[in-house]
VEXDREN-2710 file (C-alpha; in Angstrom, 1 decimal):
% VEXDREN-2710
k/r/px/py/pz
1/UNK/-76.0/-158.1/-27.1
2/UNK/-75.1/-156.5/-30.5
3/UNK/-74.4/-158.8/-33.5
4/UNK/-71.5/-158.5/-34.8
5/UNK/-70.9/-158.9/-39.3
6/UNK/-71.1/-162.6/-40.3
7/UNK/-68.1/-164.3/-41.0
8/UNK/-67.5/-167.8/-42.9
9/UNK/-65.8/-169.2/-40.1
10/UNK/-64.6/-168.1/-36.6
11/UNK/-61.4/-169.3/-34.8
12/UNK/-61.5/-170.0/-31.3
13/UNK/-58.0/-169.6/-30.2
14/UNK/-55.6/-168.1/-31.8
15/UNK/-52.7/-170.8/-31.2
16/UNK/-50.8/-172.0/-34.2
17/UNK/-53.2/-174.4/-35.3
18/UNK/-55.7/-172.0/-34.8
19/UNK/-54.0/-169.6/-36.8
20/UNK/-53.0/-172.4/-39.3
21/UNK/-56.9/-173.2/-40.4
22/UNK/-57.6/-169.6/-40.6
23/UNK/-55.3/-169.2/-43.2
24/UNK/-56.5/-172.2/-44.9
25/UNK/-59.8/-171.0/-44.5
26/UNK/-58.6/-167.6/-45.8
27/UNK/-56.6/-169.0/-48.6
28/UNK/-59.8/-170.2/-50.4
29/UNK/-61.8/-167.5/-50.1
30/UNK/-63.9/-167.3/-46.7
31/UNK/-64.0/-164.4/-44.1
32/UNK/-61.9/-165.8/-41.0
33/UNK/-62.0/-164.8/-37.5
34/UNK/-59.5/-165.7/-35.0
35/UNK/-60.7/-164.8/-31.3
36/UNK/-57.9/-165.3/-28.8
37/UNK/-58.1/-164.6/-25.2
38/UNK/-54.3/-163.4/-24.6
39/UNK/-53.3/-159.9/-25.9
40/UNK/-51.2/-161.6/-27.8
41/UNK/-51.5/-164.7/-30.3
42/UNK/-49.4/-167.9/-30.4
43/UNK/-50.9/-170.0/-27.7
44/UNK/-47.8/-171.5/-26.1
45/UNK/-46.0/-170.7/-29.4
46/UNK/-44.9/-167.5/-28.1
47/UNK/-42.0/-165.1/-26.9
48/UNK/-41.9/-162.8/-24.1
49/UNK/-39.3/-161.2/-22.1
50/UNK/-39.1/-162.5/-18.5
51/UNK/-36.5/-160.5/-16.8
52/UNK/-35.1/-157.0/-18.4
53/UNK/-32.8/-157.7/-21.7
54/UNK/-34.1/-161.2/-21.6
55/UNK/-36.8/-162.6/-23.8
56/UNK/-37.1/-166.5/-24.3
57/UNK/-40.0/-169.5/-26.0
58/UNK/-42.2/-169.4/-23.1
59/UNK/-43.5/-172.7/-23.0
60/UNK/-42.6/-174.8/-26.1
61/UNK/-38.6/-174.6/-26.7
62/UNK/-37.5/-176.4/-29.9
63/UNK/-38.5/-177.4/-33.1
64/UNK/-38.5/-180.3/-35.1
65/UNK/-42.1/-181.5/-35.5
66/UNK/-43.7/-178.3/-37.7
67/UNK/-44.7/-179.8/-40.8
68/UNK/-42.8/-178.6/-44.0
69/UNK/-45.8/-178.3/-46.0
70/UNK/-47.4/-175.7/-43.3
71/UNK/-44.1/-174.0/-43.7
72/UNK/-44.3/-173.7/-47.5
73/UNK/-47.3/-173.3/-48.2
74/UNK/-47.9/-170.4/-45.7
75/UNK/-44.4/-169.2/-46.9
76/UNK/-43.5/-168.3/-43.6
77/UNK/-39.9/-167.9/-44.2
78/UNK/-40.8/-165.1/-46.5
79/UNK/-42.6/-163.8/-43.5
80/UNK/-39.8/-164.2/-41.8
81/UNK/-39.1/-167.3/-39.9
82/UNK/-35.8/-168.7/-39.4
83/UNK/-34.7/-171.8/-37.8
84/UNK/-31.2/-173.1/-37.2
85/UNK/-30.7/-176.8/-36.7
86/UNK/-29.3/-177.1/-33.5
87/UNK/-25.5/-177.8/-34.0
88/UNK/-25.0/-180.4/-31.0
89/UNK/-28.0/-183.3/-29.7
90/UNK/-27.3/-184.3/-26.3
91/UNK/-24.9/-183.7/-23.3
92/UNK/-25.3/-185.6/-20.0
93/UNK/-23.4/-184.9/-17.3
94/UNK/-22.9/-188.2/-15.5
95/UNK/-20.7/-187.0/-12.2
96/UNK/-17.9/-184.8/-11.7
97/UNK/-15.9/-186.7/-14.0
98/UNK/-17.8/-188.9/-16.2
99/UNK/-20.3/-187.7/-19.5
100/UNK/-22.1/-188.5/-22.7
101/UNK/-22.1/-186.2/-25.8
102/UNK/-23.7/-187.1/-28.7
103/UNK/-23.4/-184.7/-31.8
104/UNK/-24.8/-184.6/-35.2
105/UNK/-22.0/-187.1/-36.7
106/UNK/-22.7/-190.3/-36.6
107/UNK/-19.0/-192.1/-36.2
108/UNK/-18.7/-189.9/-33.4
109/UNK/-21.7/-191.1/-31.7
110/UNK/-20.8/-194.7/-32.5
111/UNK/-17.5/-193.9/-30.7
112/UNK/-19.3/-192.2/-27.4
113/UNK/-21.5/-195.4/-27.5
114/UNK/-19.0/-197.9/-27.4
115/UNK/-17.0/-196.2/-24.9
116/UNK/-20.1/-197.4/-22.7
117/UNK/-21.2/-200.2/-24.5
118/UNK/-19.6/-201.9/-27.9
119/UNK/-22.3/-204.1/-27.6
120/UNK/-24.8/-201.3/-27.7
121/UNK/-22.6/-199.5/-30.8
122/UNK/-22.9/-202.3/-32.3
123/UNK/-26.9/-202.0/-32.1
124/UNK/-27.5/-198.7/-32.8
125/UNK/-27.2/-198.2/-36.6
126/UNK/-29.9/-201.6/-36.5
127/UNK/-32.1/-199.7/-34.2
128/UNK/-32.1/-196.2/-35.9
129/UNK/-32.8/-198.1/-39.1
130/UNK/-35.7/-199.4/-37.8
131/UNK/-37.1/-196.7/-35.9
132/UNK/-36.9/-194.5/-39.4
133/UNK/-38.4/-197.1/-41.3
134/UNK/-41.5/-196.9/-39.2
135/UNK/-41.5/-192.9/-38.8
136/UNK/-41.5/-192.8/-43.0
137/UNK/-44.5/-195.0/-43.3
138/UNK/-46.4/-192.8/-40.8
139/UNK/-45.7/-189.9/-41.8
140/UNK/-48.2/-190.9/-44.5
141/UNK/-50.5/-190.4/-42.0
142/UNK/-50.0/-186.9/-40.7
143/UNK/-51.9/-185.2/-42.8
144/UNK/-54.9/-187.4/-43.3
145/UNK/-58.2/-187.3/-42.0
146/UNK/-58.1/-190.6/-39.8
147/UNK/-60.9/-192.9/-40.7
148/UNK/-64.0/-192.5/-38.8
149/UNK/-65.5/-195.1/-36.9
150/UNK/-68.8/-196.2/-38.6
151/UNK/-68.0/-194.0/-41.0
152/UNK/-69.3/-194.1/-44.4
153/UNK/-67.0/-194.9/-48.1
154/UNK/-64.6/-192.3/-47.7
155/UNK/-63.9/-193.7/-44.0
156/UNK/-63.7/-197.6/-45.6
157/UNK/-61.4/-196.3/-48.3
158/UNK/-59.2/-194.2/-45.8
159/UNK/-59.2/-197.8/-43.6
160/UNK/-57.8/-199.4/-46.8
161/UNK/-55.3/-197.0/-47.1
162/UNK/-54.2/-197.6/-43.5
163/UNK/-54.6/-201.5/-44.5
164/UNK/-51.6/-200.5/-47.5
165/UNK/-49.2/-198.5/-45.7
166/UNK/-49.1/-201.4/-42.4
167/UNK/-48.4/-204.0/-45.5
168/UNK/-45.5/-201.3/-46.6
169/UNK/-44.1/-201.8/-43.0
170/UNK/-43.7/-205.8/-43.7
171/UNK/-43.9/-208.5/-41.1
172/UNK/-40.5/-207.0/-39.1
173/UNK/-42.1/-203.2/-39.2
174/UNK/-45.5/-204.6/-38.2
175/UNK/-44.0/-206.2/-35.3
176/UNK/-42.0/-203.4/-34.3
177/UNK/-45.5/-200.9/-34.4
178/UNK/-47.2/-203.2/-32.7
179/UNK/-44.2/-202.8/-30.1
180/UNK/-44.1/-199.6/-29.8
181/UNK/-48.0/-199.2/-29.2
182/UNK/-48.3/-202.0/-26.7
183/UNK/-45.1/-201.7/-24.6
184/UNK/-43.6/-199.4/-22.3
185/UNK/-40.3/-197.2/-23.5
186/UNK/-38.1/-198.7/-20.8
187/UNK/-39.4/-202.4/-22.0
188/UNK/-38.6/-201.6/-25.1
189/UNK/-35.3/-200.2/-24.6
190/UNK/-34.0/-202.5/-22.5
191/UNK/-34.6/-204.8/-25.0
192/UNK/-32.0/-203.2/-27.2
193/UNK/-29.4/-202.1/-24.9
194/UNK/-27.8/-201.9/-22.1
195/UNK/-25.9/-198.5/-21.4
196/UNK/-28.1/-196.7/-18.5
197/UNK/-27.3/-192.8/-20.2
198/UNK/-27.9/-193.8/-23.8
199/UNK/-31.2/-195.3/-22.6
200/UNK/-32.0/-192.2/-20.5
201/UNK/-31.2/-189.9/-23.5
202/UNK/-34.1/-192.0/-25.7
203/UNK/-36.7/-192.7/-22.3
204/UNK/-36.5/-188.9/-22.0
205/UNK/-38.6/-188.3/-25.4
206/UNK/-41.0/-191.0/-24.3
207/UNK/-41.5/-188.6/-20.7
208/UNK/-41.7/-185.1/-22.5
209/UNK/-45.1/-184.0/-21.9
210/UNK/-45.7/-187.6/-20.4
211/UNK/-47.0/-187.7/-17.1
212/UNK/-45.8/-191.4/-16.8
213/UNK/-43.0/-193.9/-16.1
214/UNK/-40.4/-195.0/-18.7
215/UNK/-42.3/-198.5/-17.8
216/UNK/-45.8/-197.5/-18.1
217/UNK/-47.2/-199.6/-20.7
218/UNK/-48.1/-197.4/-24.3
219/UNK/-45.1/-195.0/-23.5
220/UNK/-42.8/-196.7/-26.0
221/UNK/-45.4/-194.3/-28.5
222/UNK/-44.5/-191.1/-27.3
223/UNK/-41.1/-191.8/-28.3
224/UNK/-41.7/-192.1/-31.8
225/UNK/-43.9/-189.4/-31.6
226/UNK/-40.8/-186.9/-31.0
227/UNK/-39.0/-188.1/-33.6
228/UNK/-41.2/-187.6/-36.7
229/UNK/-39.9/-184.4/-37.0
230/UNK/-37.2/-182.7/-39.5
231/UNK/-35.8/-179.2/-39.7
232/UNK/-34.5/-177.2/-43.0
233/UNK/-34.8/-180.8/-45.0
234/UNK/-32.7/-182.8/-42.5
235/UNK/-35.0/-185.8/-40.7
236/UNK/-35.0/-185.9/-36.9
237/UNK/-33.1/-183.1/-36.7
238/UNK/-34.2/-180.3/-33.6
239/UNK/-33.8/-176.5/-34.3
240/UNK/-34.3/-173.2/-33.1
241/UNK/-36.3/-170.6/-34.1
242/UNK/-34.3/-167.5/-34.2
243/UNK/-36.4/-165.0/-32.0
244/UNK/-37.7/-167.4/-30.1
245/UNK/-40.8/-169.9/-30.9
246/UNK/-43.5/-166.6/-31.1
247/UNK/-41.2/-165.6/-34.6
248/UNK/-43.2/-169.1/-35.8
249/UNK/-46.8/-167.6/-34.9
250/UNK/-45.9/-164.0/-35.6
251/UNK/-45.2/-165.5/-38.9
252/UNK/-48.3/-167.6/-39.3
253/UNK/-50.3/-164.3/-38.1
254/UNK/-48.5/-162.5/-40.9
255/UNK/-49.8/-165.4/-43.3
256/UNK/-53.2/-164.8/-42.0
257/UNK/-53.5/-161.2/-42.1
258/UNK/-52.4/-161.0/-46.0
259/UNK/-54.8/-163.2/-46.6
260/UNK/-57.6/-161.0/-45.1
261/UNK/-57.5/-163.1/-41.4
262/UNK/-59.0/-160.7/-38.5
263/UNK/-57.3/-161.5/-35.2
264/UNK/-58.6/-159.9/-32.6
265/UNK/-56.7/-160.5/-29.2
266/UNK/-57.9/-159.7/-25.4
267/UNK/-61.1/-161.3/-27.2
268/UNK/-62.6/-164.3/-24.7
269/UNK/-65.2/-166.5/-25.5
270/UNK/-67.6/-167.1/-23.3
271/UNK/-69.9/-169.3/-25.0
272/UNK/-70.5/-171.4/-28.6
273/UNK/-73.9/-170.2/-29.7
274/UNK/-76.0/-173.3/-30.7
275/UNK/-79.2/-172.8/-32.5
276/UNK/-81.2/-176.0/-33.2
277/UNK/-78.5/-178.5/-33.0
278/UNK/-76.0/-176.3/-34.8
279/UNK/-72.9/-173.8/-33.8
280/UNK/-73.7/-170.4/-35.8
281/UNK/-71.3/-168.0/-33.9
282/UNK/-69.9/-167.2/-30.5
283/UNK/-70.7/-164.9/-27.5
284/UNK/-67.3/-162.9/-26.0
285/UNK/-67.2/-162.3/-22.2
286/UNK/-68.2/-158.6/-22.8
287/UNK/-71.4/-159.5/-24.1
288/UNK/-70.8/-159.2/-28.4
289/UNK/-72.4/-161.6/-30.5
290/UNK/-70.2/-162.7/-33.1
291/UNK/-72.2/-165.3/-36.3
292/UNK/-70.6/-167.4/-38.2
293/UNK/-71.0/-170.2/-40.8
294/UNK/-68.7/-172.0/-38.9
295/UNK/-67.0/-172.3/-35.7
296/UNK/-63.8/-173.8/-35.3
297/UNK/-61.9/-174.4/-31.8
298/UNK/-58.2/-175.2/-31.3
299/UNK/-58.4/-175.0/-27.7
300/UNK/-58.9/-178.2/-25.1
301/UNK/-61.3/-180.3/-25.6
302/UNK/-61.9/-179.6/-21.5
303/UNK/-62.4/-176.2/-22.5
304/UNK/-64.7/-176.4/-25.4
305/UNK/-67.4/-178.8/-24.1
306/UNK/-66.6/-178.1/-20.2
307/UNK/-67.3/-174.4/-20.3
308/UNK/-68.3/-172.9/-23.9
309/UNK/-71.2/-175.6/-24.9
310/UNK/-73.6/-176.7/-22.4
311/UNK/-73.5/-180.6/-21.4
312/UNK/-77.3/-181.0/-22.4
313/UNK/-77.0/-180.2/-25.5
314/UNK/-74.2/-182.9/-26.4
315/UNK/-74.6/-186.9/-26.9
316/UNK/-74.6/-188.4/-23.6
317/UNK/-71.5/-190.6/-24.0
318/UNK/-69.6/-187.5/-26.0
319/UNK/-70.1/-185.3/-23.0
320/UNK/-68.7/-188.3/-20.4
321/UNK/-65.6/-188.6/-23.1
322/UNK/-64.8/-185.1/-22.5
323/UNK/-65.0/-185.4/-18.7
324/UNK/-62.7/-188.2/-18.7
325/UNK/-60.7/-187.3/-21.0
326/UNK/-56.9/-187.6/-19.9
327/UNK/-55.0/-184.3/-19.5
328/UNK/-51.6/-184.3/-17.5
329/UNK/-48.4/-184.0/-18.0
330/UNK/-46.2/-183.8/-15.4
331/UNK/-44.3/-180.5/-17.1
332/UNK/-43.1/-177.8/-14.4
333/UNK/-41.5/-175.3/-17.1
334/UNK/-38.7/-172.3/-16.1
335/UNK/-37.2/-169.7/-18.3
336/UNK/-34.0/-168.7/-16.8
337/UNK/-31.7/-165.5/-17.3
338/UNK/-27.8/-166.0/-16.5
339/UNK/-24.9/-164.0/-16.0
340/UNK/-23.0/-166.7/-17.6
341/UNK/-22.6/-170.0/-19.2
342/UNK/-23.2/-172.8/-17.1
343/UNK/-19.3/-174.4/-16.5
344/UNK/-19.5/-178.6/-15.4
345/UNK/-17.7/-180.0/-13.5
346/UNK/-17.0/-183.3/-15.6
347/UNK/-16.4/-181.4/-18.6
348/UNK/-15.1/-177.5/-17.9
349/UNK/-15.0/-174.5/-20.1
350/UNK/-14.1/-170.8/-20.6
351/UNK/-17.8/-169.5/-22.3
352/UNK/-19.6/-171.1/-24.3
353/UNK/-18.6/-174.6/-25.6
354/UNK/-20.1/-177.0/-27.7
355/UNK/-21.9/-178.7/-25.3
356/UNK/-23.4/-175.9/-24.4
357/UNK/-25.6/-176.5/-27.8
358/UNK/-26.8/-179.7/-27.3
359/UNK/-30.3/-180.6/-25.5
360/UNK/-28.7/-181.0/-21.7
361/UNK/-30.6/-183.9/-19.8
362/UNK/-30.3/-185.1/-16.3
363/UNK/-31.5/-188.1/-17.0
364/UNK/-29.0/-191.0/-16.2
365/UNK/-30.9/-194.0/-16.2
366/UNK/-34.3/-195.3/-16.8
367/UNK/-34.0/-195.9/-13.0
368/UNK/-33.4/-192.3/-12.4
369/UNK/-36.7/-191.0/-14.7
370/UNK/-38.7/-193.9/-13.0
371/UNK/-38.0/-192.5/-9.5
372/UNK/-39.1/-189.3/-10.7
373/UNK/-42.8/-190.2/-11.3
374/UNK/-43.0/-192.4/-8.5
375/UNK/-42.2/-189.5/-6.4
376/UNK/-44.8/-187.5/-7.7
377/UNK/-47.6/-189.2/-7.3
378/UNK/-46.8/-189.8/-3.9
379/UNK/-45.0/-186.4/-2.7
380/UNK/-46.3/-184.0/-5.6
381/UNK/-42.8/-183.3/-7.5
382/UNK/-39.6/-185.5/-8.0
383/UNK/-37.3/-184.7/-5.5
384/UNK/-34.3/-185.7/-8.3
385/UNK/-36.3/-184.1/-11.3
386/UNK/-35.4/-184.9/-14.8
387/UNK/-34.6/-181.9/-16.6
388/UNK/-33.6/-181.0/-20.2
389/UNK/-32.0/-177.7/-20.3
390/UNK/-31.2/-175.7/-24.0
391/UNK/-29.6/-172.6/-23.9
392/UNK/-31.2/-170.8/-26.9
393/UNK/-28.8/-167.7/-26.6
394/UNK/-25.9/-169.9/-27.9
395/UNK/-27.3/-169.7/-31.1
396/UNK/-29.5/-166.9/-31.2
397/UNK/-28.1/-163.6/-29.6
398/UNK/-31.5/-161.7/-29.8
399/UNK/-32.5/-162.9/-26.6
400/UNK/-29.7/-162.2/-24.3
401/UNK/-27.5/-158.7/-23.4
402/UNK/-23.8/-159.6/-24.6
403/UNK/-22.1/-162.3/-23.4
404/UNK/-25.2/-162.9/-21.4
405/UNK/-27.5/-166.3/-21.8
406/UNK/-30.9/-167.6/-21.5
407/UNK/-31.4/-171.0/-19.8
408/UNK/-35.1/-172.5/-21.3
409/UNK/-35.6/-175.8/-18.5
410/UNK/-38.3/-178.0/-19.1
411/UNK/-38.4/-180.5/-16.5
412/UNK/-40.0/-183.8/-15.1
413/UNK/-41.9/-185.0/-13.4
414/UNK/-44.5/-182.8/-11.3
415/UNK/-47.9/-183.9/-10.3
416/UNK/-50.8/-181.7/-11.9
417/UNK/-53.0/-181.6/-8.7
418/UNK/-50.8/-181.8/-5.4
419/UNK/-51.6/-185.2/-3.3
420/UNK/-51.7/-183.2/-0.5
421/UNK/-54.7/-180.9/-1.8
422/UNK/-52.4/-178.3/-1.3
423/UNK/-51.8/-175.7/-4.4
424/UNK/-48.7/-175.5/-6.5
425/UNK/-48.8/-171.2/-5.4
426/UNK/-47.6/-172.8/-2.1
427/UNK/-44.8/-174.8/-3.2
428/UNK/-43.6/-173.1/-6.9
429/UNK/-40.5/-171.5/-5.6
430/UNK/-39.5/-174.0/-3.6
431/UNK/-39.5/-176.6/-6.3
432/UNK/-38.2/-173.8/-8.6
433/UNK/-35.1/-173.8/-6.0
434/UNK/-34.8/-177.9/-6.0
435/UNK/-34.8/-177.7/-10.2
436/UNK/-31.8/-174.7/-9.9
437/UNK/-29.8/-176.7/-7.2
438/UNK/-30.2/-180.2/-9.2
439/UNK/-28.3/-178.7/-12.1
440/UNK/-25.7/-176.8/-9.6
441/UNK/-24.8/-180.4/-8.5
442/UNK/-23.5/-180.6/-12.2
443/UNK/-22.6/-177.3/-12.5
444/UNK/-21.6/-175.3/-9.6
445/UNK/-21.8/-172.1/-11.2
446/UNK/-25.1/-172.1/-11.9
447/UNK/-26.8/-170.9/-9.3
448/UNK/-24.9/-167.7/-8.4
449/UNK/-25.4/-166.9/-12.5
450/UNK/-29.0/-167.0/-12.1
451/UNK/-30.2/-163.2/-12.1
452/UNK/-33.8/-163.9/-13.1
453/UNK/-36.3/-166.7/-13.5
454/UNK/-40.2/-167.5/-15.1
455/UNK/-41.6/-170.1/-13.3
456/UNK/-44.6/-171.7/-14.8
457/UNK/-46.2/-174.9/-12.3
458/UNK/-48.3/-177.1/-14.0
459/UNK/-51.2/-174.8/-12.8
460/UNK/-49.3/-172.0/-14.1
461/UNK/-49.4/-173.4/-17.3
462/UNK/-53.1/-173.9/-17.0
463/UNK/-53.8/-170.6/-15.9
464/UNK/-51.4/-169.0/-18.1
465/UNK/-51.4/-170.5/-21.3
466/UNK/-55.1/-173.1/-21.0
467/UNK/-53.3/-176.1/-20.9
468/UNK/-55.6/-177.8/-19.1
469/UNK/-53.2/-180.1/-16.1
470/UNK/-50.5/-178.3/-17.5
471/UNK/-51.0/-180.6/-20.5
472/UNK/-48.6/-179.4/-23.3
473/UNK/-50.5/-182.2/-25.7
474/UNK/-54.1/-180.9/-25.2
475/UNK/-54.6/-184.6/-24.0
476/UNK/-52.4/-187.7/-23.5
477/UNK/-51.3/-189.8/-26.6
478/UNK/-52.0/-193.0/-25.4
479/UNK/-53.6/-195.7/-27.3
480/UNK/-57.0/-194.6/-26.6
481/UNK/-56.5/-191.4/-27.3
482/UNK/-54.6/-191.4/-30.9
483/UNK/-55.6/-191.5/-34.6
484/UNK/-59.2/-192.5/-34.8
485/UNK/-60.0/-192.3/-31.2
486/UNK/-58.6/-188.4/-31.2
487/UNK/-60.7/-187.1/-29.1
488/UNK/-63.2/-190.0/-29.6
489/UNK/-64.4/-192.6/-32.3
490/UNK/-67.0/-191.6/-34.5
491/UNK/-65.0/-188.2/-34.2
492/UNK/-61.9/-188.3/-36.0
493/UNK/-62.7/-186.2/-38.7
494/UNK/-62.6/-182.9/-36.8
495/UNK/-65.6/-182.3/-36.6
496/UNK/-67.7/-182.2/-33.0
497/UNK/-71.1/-183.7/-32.5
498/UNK/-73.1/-180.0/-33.1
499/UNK/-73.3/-179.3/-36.6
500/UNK/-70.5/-176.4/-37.9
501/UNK/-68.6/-176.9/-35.3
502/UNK/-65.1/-177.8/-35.7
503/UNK/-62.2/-179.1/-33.9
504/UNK/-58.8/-178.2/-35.1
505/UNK/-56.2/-178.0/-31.9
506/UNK/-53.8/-180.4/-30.7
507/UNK/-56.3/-182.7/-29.0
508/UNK/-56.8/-183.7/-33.1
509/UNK/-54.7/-186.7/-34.9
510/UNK/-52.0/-186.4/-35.4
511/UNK/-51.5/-185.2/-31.4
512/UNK/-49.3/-182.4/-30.1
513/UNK/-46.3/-181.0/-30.8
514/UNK/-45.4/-177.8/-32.6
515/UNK/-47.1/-179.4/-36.1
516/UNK/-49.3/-177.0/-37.6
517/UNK/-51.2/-180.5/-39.4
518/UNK/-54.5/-180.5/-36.9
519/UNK/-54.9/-177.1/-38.6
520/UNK/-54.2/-177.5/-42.1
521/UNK/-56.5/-180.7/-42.2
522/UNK/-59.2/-179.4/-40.1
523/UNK/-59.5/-176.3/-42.8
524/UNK/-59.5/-178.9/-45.1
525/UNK/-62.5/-180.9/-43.9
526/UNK/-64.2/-177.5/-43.6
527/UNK/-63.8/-177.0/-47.4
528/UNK/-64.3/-180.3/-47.9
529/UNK/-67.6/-179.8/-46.0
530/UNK/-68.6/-176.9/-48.6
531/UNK/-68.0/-178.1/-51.4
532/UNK/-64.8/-176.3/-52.0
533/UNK/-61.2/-177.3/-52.4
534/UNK/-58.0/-175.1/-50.5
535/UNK/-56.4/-172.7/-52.9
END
């Protein structure tokens, strides 16, 4: 082996929160690496043209939850990212007569509401009030070190921190966390109201990279997880990122390269070197040694301690934390290219529409999404899927030839490892076909607009894109597996039980999501570990 010119620190992975701690990292002076195994860099943040004249987000599809101080500080609309709030939220078709549309205005959604439910109109202001007291309070938290279990002053003072903002919450807010951690999202919802769609609409976010039912206890989190987001200033608001999601990492690997940031794609890692208890560099598949001050990974936790660090050299009961920890979730993703617009049946157009801008969710009842996970754990895949469809092209005409759109499904729920020991390269198109033919029943055009598809199985996604189960989260967010038990207690604050090694990916607080935050605070512990403060 030859070795390679020190750097400060070395990336492993070069999706966006890998890219975001390089150019922290950068920023204050160090010589940054990013190693990532794809020719191109983005993780699941990227773009790529499926069928000829169609390009689309491969795997993630919208944005809401990128943090705004990752976006200003790494000025990446001067390097030229551009997202549009998306003008419509949600359309369900119902039947072939029947629907629920809920835009951006707020007298108009009262008025959809009650033409289900005045009862649940009438709740719904009270609700959204108290859901957005408890996403302002913790957002405090998203870019904080958690505090570290047995940790030493700064862990006790961050733990009195915590201790102020759950008094800021008061006794109603305290009740309504505690809710929201404990109970399932169906539980909790049917608590507050009774209209089946409206309740699928908000189950839905509580299911998106959820391998779970609506009434699995801890889901009721997830849902607030999806809505901490804001886009262009506007809270809770979903956009899309005009080129597709890559224009967000081709940004952030602008960012990184003016700062001096080497990224070096078709570069896999084969192994974390670890001299004398500590990580001083990597070794790539084709044999170069690369030395480092620093090693940071933003891939799996799976990944990192399952094949680049050998198991004897971690803490016994870190090593069995990795191997249990919980990856699944449920996601079969498509990219579709269409002729046309897709034209339903309850509520018909010539082209494109406004509905045709909203998130589009078969998801009609909690019933509905609960039937969907029991059928895949016992048959593999739902056979009535829950799907949300966007259709990107309506707003940004890059990706499409004229008049021509670009379907992005993501869809639920479809069981990681078959029951059956059978593989998903036996059954992809199939189930692709039963995903198509589930939104034809709402739209009977669909199918015959259909001129090309990317299918991505859960083990797709794995293969693809090293989301390990076809985990989009890097790791589930239940209870055991949030804040200061992110990956594990005792190892909240990023770093991993080797000295200078570093975890900054989504299996970090504050979770997954398109956030950029496990990056930015992960840099910032490695300053914080030198001595040094961010630029």
């Amino acid at each position: 082996m030859t070795e390679a010119a020190r750097y400060d620190a070395i990336i492993v992975g070069g999706g966006h929160n890998g890219l975001v701690c390089a150019f922290y990292l950068a920023r204050a002076g160090h010589k940054v690496c990013v190693l990532e195994r794809r020719g191109i860099v983005g993780g699941a943040v990227v773009t790529e043209e499926f069928h000829p004249g169609f390009r689309n987000s491969v795997a993630s599809y919208a944005v809401s939850l990128l943090s705004p101080k990752v976006i200003a500080e790494m000025d990446l609309a001067r390097h030229g990212l551009d997202i549009r709030i998306r003008p419509m939220a949600y359309f369900l078709p119902l039947s072939d007569d029947n629907y629920f549309l809920m835009s951006r205005d707020e007298q108009e959604n009262l008025a959809e509401i009650a033409r289900f439910s005045e009862k649940d109109a009438a709740a719904w202001p009270e609700y959204e009030r108290r859901l957005s007291h408890l996403v302002h309070l913790l957002r405090e938290t998203l870019h904080k070190t958690p505090p570290n279990a047995g940790g030493g002053v700064r862990d006790f003072l961050g733990g009195l921190g915590l201790g102020n903002t759950l008094r800021k919450l008061g006794i109603e807010g305290q009740r309504d966390l505690l809710d929201l951690f404990g109970k399932s999202a169906g539980e909790l919802l049917d608590s507050w109201f009774e209209c089946e769609p409206l309740k699928g609409i908000l189950a839905f976010d509580a299911l998106t990279g959820n391998y779970a039912s609506p009434y699995t206890p801890g889901s009721a989190y997830v849902l607030l997880h999806h809505v901490f987001g804001e886009v262009n200033g506007v809270e809770g608001a979903w956009g899309h990122a005009i080129g597709g999601m890559g224009s967000i990492t081709q940004a952030m690997a602008a960012a990184c390269r003016e700062h001096g940031v080497e990224i070096r794609t078709d570069n896999p890692v084969a192994e974390v070197t670890v001299e004398d208890g500590r990580a001083t560099g990597v070794t790539l598949e084709n044999g170069e040694s690369i030395a480092a001050r620093a090693v940071a990974a933003s891939i799996n936790p799976k990944l990192l301690y399952g094949q680049l660090i050998p198991e004897d050299l971690l803490p016994p009961a870190f090593a069995r934390r990795m191997r249990d920890w919980k990856c699944a979730s449920g996601t079969f993703r498509m990219n579709v290219a269409l002729s046309e617009a897709p034209n339903f049946t309850c509520l018909p157009s010539v082209g494109p529409a406004r509905q045709h801008t909203a998130s589009i969710l078969i998801a009609p009842s909690l019933a509905y999404l609960d039937r969907a996970y029991d059928d895949a754990r016992q048959f593999g895949w739902a056979r009535a899927p829950a799907i949300e469809m966007q259709l990107p092209s309506m707003i940004d005409d890059s990706l499409a030839p004229p008049g021509q759109h670009v379907a992005s499904l993501f869809c639920q729920h479809f069981a990681p490892v078959l029951p059956d020991g059978s593989s998903w390269d036996d059954h992809r198109e199939a189930v692709a076909d039963l995903i198509i033919d589930t939104i034809t029943r709402y739209a009977p055009n669909f199918r015959d607009a259909v001129l090309g598809r990317m299918i991505l199985s859960p083990l797709d996604l794995e293969r693809k894109l090293a989301l390990v189960g076809g985990d989009i989260f890097h790791g589930r967010l239940s209870l055991d597996q949030l804040f200061s038990a992110r990956p594990m207690l005792g190892y909240a604050d990023y770093r991993g039980p080797l000295d200078g090694l570093y975890m900054c990916g989504s299996a970090t607080h504050p979770g997954g999501g398109i956030m950029g935050a496990n990056g930015r605070i992960a840099a910032l512990e490695v300053l914080r570990a030198r001595g040094r403060r961010a630029a």
